[in-house]
C-alpha positions as CSV (number, residue, x, y, z in Angstrom):
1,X,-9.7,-15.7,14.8
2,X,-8.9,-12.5,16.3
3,X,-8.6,-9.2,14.3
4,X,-5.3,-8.1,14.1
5,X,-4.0,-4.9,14.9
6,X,-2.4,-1.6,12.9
7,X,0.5,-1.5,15.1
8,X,2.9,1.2,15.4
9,X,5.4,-1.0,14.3
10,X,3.2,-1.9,10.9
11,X,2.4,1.8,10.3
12,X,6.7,2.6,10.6
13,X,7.3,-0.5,8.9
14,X,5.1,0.6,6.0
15,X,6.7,3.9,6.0
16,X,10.2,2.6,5.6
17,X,9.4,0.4,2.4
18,X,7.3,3.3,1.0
19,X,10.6,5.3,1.6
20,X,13.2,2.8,0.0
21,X,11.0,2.2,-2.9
22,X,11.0,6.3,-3.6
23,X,14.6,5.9,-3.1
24,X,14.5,3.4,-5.6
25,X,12.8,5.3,-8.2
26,X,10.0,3.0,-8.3
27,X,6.5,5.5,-9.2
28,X,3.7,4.9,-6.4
29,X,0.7,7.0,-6.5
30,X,-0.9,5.4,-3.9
31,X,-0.3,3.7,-0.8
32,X,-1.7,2.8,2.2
33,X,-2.9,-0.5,4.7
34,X,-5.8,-2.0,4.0
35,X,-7.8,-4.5,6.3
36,X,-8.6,-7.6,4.6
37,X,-11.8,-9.1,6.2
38,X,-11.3,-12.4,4.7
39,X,-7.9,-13.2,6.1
40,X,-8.5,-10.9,8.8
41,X,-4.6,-9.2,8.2
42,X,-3.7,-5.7,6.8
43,X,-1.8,-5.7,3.3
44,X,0.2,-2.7,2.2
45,X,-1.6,-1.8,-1.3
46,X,0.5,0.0,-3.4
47,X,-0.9,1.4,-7.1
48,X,2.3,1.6,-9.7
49,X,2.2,2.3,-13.3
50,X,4.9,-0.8,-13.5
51,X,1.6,-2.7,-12.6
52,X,-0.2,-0.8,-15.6
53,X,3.0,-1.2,-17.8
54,X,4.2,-5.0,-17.0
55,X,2.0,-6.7,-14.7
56,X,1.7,-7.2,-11.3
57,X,4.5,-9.8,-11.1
58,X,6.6,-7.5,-12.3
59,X,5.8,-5.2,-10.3
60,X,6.4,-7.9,-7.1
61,X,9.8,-8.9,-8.3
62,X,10.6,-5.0,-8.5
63,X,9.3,-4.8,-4.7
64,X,10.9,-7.9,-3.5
65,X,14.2,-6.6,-5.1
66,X,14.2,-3.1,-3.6
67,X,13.3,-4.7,0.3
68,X,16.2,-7.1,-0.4
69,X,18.3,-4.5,-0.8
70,X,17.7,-2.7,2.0
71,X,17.1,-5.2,4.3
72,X,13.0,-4.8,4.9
73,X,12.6,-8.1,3.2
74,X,11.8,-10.2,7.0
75,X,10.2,-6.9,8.0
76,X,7.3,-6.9,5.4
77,X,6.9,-10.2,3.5
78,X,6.0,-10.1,-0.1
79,X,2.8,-12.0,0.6
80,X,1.7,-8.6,2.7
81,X,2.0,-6.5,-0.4
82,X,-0.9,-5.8,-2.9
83,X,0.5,-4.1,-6.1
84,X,-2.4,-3.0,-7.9
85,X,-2.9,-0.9,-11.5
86,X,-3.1,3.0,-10.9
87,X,-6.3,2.7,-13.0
88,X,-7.6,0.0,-10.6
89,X,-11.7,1.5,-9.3
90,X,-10.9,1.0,-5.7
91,X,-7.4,3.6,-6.2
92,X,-9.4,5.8,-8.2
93,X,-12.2,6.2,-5.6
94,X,-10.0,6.4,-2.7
95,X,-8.2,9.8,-4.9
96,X,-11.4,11.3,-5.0
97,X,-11.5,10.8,-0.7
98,X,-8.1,11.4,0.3
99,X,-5.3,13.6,-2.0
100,X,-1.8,14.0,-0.6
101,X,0.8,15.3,-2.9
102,X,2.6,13.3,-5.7
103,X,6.2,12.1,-3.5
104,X,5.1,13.3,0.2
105,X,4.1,10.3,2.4
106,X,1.0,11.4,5.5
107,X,-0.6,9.4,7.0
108,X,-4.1,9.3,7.0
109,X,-6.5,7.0,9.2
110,X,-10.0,5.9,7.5
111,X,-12.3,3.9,9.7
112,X,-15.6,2.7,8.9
113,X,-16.1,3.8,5.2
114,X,-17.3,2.9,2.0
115,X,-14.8,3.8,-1.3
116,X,-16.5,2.5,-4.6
117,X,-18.3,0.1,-2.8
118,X,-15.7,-1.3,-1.2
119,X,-16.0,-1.8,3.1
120,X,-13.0,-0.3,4.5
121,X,-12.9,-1.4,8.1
122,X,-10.0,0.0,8.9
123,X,-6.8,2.0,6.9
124,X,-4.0,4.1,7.0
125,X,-3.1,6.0,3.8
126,X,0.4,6.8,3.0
127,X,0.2,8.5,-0.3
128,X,-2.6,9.1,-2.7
129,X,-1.7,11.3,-5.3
């Protein structure tokens, strides 16, 4: 199976959700793209204390509800997202690497790292505050 790509398109795309959910009101200290090797697709991880709080599926139905709203729903499936605890290692690691300020989305590109042990083959950071 080919390797897909971090399009343009993904890397807009991504900004626009990270965008409605600020909008929203939902609290995301970090975001970014994150190559999976074992399905060979990028998911957007996004750390939320709503994870910490109530759970992940909460934290899914939260997402789902905000792309519905503004329409990013067919643009970035559900199954694409990772919501993940802010306490989760891999987050806390990836802090120590890259800091952007709590609210501004960058957009940083990692290639060919190690965070916490973790292979990242390829990335694109949003937010990690």
């Amino acid at each position: 199976m080919a390797q897909e790509a971090l399009v343009d398109s993904l890397i807009e795309g991504g900004r626009k959700v990270l965008e409605a959910l600020d909008q929203a009101n939902l609290a995301i200290s970090v975001a970014l793209w994150l190559f999976h090797e074992g399905s060979e697709q990028y998911r957007l991880v996004l750390a939320s204390p709503l994870v910490n709080k109530r759970g992940a599926r909460a934290a899914y139905l939260k997402i789902a509800e905000i792309l519905d709203a503004g329409g990013l729903r067919d643009a970035l499936p559900v199954g694409r997202v990772q919501a993940v605890r802010t306490d989760d290692p891999f987050v806390k690691a990836l802090r120590r690497i890259v800091r952007t300020k709590s609210g501004e989305i960058s957009g940083v590109r990692l290639a060919n790292n190690y965070v916490n042990d973790v292979a990242i083959s390829d990335a694109y950071v949003y937010r990690a505050a």
